[in-house]
RODO-2510 file (C-alpha; in nm, 4 decimals, decimal comma):
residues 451
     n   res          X          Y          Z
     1     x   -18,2436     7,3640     0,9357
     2     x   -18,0511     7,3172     0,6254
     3     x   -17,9582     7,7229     0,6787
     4     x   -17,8562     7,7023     0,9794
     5     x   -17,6076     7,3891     0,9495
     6     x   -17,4259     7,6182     0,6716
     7     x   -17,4246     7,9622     0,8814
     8     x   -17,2449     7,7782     1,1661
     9     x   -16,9956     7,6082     0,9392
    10     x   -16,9593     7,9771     0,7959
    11     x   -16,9555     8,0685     1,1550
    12     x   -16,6476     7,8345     1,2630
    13     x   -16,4016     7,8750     0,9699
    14     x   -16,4139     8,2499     1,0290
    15     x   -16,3236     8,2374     1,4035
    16     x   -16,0406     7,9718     1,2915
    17     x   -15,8535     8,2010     1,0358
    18     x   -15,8643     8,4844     1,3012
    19     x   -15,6609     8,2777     1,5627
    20     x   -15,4303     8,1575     1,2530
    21     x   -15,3647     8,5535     1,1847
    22     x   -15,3670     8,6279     1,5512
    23     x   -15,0838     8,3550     1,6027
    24     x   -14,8856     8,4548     1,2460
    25     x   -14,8532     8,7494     1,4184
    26     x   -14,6708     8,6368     1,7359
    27     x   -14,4368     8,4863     1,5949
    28     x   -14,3228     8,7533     1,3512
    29     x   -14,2814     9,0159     1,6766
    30     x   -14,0820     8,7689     1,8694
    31     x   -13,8659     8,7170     1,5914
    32     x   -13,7744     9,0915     1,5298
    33     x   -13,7248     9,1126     1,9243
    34     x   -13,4484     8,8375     1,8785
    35     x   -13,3216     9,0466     1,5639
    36     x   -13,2992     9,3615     1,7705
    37     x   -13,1206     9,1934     2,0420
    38     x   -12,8841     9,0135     1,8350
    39     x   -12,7623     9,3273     1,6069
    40     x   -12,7185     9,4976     1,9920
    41     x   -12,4928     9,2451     2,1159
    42     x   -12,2702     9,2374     1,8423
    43     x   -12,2508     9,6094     1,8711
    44     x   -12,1165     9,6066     2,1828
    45     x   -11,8572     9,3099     2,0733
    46     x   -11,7467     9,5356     1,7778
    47     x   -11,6866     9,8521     1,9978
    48     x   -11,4960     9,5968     2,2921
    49     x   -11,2713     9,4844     1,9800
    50     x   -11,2276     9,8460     1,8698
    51     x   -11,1428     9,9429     2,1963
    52     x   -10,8783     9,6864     2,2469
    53     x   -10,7560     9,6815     1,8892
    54     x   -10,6927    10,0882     1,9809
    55     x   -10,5195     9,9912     2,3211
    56     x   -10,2894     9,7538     2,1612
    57     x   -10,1713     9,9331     1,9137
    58     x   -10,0563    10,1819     2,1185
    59     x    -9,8424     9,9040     2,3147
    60     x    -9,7265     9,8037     1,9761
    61     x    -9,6013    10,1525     1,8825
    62     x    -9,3910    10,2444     2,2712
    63     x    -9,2449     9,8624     2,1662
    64     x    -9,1063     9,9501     1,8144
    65     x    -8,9788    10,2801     2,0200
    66     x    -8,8257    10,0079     2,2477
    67     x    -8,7301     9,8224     1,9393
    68     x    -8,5379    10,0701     1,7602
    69     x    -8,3911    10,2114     2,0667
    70     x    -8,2060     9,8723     2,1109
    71     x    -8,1249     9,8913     1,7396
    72     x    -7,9331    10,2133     1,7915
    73     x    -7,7785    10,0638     2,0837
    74     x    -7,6650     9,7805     1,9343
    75     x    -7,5333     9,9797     1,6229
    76     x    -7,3396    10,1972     1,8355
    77     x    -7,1913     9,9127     2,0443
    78     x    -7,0810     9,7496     1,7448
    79     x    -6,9071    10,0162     1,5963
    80     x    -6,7431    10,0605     1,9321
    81     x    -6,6543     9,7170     1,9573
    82     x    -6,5306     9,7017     1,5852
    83     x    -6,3045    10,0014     1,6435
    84     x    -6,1342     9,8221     1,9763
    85     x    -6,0811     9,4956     1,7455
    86     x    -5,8901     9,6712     1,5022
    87     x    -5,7548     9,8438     1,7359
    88     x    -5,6451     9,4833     1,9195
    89     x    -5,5292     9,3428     1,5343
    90     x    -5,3151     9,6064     1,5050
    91     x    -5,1662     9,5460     1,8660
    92     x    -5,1533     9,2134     1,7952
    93     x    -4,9498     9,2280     1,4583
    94     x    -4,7301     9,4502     1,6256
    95     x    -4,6975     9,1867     1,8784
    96     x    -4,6576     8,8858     1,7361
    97     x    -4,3568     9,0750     1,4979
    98     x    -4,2200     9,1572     1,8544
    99     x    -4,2132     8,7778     1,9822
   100     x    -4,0516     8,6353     1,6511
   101     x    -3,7999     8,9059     1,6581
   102     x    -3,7083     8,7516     2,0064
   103     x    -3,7591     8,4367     1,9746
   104     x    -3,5306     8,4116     1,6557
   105     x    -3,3992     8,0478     1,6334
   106     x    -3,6152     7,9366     1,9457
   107     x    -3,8968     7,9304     1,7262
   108     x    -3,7132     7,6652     1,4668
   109     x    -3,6406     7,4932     1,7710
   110     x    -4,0140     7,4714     1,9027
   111     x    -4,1085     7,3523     1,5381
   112     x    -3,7983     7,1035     1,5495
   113     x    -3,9499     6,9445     1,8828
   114     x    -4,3149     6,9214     1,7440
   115     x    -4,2067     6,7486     1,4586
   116     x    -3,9977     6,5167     1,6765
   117     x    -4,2415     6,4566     1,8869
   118     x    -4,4936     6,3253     1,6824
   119     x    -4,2595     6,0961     1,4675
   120     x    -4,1589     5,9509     1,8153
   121     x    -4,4864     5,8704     1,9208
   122     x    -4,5646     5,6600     1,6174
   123     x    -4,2176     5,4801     1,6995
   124     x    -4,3085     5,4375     2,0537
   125     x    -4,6535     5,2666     1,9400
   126     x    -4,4906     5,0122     1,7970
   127     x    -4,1729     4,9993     2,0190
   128     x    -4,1055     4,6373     2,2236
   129     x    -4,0010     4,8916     2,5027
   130     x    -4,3475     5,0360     2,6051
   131     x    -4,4328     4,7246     2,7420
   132     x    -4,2345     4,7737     2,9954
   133     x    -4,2721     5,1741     3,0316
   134     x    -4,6438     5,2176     2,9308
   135     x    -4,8249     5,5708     2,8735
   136     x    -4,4856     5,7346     2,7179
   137     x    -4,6183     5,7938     2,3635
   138     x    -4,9178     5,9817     2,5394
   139     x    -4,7237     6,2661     2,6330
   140     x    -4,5593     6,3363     2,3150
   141     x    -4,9364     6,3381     2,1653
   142     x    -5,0410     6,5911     2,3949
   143     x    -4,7521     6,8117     2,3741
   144     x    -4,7441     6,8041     1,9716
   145     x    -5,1408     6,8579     1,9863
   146     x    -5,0632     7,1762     2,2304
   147     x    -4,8217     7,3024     2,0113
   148     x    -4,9562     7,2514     1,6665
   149     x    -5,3312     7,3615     1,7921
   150     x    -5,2371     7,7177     1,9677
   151     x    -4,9520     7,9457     2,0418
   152     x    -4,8742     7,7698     2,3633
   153     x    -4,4880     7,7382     2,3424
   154     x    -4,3501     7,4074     2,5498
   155     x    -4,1704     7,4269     2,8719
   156     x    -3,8108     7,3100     2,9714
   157     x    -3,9500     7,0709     3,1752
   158     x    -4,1561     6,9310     2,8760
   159     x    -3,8590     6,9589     2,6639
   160     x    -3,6221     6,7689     2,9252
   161     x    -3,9351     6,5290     2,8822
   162     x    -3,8933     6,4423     2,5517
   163     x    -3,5146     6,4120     2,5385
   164     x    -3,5629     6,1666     2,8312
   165     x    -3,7847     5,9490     2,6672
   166     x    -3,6028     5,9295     2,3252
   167     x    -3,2881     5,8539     2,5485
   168     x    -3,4356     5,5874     2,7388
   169     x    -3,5192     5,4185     2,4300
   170     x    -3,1523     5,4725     2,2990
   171     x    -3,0497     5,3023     2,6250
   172     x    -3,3058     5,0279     2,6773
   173     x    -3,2573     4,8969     2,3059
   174     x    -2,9581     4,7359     2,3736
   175     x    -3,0656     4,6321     2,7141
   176     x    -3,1462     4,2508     2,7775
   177     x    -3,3882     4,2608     3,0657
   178     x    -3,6897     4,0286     3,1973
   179     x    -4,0046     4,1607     3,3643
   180     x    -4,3709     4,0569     3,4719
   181     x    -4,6485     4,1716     3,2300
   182     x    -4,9772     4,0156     3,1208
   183     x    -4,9865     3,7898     2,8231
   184     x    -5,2244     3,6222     2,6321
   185     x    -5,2430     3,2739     2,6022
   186     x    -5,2830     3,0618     2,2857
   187     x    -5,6025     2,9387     2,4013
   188     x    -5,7392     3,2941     2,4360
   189     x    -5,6930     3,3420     2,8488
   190     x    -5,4168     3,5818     3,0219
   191     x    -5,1796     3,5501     3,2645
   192     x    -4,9246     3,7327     3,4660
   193     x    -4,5817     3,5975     3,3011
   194     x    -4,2331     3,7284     3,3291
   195     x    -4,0959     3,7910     2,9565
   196     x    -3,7590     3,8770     2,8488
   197     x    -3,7299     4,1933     2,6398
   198     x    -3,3877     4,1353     2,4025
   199     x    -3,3536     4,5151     2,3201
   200     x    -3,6088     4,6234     2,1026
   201     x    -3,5679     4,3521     1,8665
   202     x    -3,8016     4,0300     2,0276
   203     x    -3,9634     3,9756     2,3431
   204     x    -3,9425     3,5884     2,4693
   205     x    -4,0859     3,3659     2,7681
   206     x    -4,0484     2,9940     2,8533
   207     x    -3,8806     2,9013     2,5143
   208     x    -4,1188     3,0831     2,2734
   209     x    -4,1694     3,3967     2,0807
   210     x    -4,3931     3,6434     2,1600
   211     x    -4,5620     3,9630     1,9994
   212     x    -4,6764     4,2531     2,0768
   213     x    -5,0104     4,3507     1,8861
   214     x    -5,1577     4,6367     1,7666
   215     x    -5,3901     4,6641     2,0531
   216     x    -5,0924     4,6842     2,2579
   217     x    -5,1192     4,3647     2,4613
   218     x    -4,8640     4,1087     2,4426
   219     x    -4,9550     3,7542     2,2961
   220     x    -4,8022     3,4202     2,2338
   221     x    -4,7686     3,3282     1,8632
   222     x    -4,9869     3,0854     1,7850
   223     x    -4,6975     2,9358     1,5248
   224     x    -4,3416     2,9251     1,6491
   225     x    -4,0445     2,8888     1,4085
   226     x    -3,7899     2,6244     1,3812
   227     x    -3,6658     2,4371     1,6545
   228     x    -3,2821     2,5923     1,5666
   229     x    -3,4302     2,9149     1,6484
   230     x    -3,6109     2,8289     1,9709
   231     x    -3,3725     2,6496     2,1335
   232     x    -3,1594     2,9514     2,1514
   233     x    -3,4127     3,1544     2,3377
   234     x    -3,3940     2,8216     2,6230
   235     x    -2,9950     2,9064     2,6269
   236     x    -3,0897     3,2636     2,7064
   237     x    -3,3681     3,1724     2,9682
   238     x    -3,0838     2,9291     3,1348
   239     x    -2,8086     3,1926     3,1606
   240     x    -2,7413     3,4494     3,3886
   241     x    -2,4326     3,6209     3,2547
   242     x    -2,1941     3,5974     3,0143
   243     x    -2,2627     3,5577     2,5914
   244     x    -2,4836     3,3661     2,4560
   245     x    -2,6005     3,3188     2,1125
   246     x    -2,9870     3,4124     2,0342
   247     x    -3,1661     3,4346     1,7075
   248     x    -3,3522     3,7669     1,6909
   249     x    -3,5269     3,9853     1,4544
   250     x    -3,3890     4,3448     1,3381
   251     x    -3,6956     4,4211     1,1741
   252     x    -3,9316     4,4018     1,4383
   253     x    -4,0782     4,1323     1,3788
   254     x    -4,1219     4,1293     1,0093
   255     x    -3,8939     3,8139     0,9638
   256     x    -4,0218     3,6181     1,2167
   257     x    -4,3622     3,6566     1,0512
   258     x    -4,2126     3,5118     0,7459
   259     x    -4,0565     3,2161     0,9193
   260     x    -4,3577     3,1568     1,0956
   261     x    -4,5476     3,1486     0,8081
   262     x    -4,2761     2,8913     0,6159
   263     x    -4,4405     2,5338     0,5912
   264     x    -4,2768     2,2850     0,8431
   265     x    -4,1767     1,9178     0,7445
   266     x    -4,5174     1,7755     0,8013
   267     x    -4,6834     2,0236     0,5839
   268     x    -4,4748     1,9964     0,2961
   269     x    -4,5054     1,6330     0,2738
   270     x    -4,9144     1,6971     0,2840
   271     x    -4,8368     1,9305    -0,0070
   272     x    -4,7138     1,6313    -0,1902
   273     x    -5,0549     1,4962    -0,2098
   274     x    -5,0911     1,1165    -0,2605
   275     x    -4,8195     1,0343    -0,4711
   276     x    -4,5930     1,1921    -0,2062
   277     x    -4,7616     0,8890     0,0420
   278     x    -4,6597     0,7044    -0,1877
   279     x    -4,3459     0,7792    -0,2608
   280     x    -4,3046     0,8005     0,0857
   281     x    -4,4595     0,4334     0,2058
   282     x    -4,2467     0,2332    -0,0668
   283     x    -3,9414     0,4206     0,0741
   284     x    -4,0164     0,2845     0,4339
   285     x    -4,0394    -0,0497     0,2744
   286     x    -3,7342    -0,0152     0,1506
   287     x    -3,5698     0,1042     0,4520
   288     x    -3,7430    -0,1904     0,6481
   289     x    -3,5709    -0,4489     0,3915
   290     x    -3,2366    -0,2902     0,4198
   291     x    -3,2155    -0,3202     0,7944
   292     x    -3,3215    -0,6521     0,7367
   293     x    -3,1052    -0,8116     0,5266
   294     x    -2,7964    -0,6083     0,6766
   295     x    -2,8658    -0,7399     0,9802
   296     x    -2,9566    -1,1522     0,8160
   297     x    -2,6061    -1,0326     0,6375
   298     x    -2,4025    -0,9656     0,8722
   299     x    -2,4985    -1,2815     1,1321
   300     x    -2,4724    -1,5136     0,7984
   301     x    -2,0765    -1,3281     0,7015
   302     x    -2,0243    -1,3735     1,0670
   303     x    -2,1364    -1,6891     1,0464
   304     x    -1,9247    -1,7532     0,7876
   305     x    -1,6068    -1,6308     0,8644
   306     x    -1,6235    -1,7980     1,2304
   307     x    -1,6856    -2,1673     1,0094
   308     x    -1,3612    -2,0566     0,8103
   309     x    -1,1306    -2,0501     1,1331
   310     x    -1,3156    -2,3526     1,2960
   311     x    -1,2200    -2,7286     1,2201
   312     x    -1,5835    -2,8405     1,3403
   313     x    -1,8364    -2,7919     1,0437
   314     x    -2,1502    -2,6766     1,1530
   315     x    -2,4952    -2,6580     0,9562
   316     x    -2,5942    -2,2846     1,1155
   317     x    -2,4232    -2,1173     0,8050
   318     x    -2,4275    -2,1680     0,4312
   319     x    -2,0508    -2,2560     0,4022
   320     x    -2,1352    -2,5343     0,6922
   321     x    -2,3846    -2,7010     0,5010
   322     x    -2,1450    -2,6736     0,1891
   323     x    -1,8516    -2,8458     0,3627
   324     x    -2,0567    -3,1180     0,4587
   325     x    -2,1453    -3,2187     0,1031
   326     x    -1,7944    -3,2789     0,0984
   327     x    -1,8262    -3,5388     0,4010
   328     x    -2,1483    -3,6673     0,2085
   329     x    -2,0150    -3,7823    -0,0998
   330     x    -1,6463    -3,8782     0,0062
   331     x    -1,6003    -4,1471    -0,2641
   332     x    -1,7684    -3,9387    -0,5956
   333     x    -1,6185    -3,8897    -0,9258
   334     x    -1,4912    -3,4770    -0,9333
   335     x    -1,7478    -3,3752    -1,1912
   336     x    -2,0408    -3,5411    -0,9360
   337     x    -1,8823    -3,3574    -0,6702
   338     x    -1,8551    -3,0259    -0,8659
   339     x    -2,1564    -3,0754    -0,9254
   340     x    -2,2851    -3,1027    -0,6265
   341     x    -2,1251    -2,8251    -0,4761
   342     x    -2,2712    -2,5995    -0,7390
   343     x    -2,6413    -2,7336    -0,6580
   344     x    -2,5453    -2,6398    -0,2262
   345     x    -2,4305    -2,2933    -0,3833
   346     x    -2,7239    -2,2684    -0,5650
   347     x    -2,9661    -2,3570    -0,2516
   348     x    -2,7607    -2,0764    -0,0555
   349     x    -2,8086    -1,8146    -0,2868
   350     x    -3,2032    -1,7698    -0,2775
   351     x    -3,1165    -1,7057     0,1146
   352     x    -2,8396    -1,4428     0,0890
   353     x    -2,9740    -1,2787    -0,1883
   354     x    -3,3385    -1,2170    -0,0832
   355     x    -3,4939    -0,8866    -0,1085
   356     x    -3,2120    -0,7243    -0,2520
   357     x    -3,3816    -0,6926    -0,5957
   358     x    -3,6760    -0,5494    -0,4430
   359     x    -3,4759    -0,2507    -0,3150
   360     x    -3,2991    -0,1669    -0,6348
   361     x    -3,6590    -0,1899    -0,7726
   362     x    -3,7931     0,0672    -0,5202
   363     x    -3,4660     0,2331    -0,5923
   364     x    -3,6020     0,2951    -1,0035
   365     x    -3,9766     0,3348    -0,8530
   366     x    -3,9164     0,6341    -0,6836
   367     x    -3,8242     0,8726    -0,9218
   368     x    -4,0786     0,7885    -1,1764
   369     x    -4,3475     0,7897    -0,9169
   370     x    -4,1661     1,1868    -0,7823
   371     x    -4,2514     1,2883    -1,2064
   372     x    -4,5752     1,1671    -1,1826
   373     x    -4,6358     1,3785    -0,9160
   374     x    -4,5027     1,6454    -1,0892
   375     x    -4,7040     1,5833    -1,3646
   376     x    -4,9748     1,5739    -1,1951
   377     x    -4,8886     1,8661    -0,9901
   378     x    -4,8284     2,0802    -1,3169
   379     x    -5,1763     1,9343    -1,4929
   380     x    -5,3653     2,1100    -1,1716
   381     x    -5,1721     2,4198    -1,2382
   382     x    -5,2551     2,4640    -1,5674
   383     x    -5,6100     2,3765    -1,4573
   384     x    -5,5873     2,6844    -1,2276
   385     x    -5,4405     2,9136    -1,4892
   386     x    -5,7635     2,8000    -1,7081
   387     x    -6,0292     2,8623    -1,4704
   388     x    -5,8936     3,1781    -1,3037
   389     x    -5,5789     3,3066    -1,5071
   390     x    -5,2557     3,4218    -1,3855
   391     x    -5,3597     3,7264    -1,1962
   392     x    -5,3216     3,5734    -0,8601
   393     x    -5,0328     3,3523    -0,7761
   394     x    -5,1588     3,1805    -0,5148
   395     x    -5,4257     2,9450    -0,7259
   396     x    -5,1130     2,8333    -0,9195
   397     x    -4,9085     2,7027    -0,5597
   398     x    -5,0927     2,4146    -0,4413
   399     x    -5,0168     2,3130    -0,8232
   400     x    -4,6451     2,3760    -0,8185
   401     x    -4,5880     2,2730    -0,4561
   402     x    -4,7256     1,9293    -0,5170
   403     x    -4,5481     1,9185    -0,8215
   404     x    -4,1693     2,0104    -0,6768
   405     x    -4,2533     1,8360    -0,3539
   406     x    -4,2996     1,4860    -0,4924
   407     x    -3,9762     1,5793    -0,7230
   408     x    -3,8068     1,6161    -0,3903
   409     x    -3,9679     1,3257    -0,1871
   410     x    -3,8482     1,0793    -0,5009
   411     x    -3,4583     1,2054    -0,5151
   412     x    -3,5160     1,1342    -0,1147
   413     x    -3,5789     0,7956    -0,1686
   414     x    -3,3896     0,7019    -0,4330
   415     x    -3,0196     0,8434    -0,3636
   416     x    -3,0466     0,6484    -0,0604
   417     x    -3,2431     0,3453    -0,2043
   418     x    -2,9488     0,3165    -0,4784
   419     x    -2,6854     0,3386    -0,2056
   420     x    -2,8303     0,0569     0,0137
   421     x    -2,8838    -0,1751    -0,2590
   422     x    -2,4960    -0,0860    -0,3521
   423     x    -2,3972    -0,2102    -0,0281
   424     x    -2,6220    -0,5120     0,0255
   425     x    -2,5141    -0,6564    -0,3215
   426     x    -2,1940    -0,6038    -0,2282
   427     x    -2,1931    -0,7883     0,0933
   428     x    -2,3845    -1,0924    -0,0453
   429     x    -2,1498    -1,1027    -0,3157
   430     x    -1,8861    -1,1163    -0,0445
   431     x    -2,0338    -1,3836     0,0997
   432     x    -2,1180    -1,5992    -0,2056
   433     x    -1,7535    -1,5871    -0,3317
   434     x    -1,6430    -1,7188    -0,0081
   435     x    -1,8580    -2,0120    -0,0887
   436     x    -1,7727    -2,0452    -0,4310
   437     x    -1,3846    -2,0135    -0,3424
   438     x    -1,4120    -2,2944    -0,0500
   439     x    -1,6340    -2,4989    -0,3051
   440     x    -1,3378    -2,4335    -0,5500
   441     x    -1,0822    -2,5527    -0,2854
   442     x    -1,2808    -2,8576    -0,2015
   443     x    -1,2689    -2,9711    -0,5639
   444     x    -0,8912    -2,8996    -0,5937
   445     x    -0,8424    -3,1221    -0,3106
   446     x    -1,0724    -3,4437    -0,4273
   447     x    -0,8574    -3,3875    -0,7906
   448     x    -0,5586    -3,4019    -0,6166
   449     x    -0,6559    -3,7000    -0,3945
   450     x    -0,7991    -3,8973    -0,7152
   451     x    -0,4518    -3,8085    -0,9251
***
């Protein structure tokens, strides 16, 4: 039993290994099949490539045939066309010697005009007159490009052109004439207003100045000049012939810029800075006292000098109330009554002398308040010159300004201060010796009663 068992096991593993070596074998035929088949294909791909790779290079040599046919072709044609080019330079020269043989001086002439013609257009640009004849400097741009750019000689009608235009603006320079254009407002909008074109000097409209900008619109100046100048233009406005007098600019506009840009009244005085308010509030005060007391003056000398040709005393004046110590003390001693005269006098003066001292003291003030501005003015300068140096004007004017400004404002004040006290002292002196000489009298007379 024990045999057998180990035959069949002998048995079995021999029949497996034959179906292992049976199988090995399969596979090993399929895969040289597959081999076979493979190296076939690709075969046949390398002869299609051959074939096509032979095909196409015989289209690539009939196209470098092509190729350097078209060279030749070329090469000839150029060579043709290089032989007619000389051919046309020569003919050309021989030409252009021809034309400035007969165009002689015409040529100078042609130059002449292209020259003129752009110079004019940079004058029309800026010419008052092309407001009122737009699109002329255009022209004269065109023709100078034509002429400076090519051959292109101008024509007599564009030469009677350009002498028309530069004659019109010989003619309408000294023309006064008014027309409707658009201008722009101060506050930015525009309107359709008729200006008045004086030559080509200023352009004008309801009693102000106008310019003309560089964009070539026509504005109102946001600053106007002095009222001596303006009020010339309204004489113009208001006249329809004959001469009248009108400020205007020769320059263009250059000087009015410059007047424009002068500081007005108001804007000096703010230059002054607080000592200028100063200067300028006590001199108000001053002027307030003065009208004062010449008026309180000249009731009281009126006053006065009506009590003088009147019997009747009356109380309503200072030589009234004087007289009527007299009546008061009829029976007194002439020292008592001297006396008392001098103590009426001396009641009276207080009234006609009031305020007068405070004007010849504003009168002193002034001008020592005018240096300390200048001090003060000169002190900021030098500041200025300290922080920033003297390379730029400018920082040194506020300085300066203030400083000859309150100069100015104090001389203001004070020539006129002096003058006023002058006159008020002088009229309440007038006054007081009429008292004392009636007090005098009045004395004289009580002496000459007591004798």
């Amino acid at each position: 039993m024990r045999k057998f068992i180990q035959s069949l096991l002998i048995t079995t593993a021999a029949s497996l290994s034959f179906t292992l070596a049976a199988a090995e074998k399969t596979s090993l035929d399929d895969l040289l099949k597959k081999l076979e088949q493979g190296t076939y294909q690709q075969n046949q791909q390398n002869q299609q490539r051959e074939a096509e790779f032979i095909k196409k290079r015989a289209q690539q040599d009939e196209m470098l045939q092509q190729a350097i046919a078209q060279r030749d072709a070329k090469l000839a044609t150029s060579e043709q066309q290089e032989t007619v080019f000389e051919a046309n330079e020569a003919k050309l020269a021989d030409l252009n010697q021809a034309l400035d043989k007969r165009m002689g001086s015409l040529k100078e002439l042609f130059g002449v005009l292209q020259q003129v013609a752009g110079d004019t257009t940079s004058k029309f640009d800026n010419s008052l007159i092309s407001i009122q004849y737009p699109g002329r400097g255009e022209f004269l741009t065109e023709l100078a490009k034509k002429m400076g750019s090519s051959s292109k000689l101008a024509s007599i009608e564009e030469v009677e052109q350009v002498w028309f235009e530069i004659q019109r603006e010989i003619i309408e320079s000294g023309k006064v004439t008014s027309f409707t254009t658009p201008v722009v407002m101060v506050d930015g909008s525009q309107v359709e207003q008729e200006i008045t074109r004086i030559g080509n000097f200023n352009i004008v409209a309801n009693g102000k100045y106008l310019e003309y900008t560089d964009t070539g619109t026509v504005a109102e100046m946001l600053r106007q000049p002095s009222s001596r100048f303006t009020s010339t233009i309204e004489d113009l406005e208001s006249t329809n012939s004959g001469l009248v007098g009108v400020a205007i600019d020769p320059t263009g506009g250059s000087i009015l810029g410059l007047l424009v840009q002068a500081a007005s009244t108001q804007e000096k005085i703010e230059q002054g800075g607080i000592p200028g308010y100063i200067i300028i509030a006590v001199g108000l005060i001053a002027l307030l006292i003065s009208i004062e007391r010449f008026i309180a003056l000249f009731i009281t000398e009126r006053k006065v000098l009506a009590q003088l040709k009147s019997t009747e005393i009356k109380d309503n004046n200072p030589l009234g109330r004087i007289l009527k110590v007299k009546e008061k003390y009829p029976s007194v001693a002439v020292d008592t009554l001297e006396l008392k005269l001098s103590e009426a006098i001396l009641k009276e003066l207080p009234k006609i002398t009031r305020s007068i001292t405070f004007v010849k003291i504003i009168s002193v003030v002034a001008p020592l308040l005018g240096l300390l501005g200048t001090v003060t003015g000169m002190i900021n300068t030098f500041e200025s010159i300290t922080l920033f140096g003297t390379g730029d004007p400018k920082l040194m004017a506020n300085g300066i300004s203030q400083a000859l400004v309150t100069t100015v404002l104090g001389l203001v004040v004070a020539i006129p201060t002096v003058l006023l006290y002058t006159w008020l002292n002088t009229r309440s002196k007038n006054i007081v010796h009429i008292l004392q000489e009636q007090s005098a009298g009045i004395i004289a007379e009580r002496a000459e009663q007591g004798a």
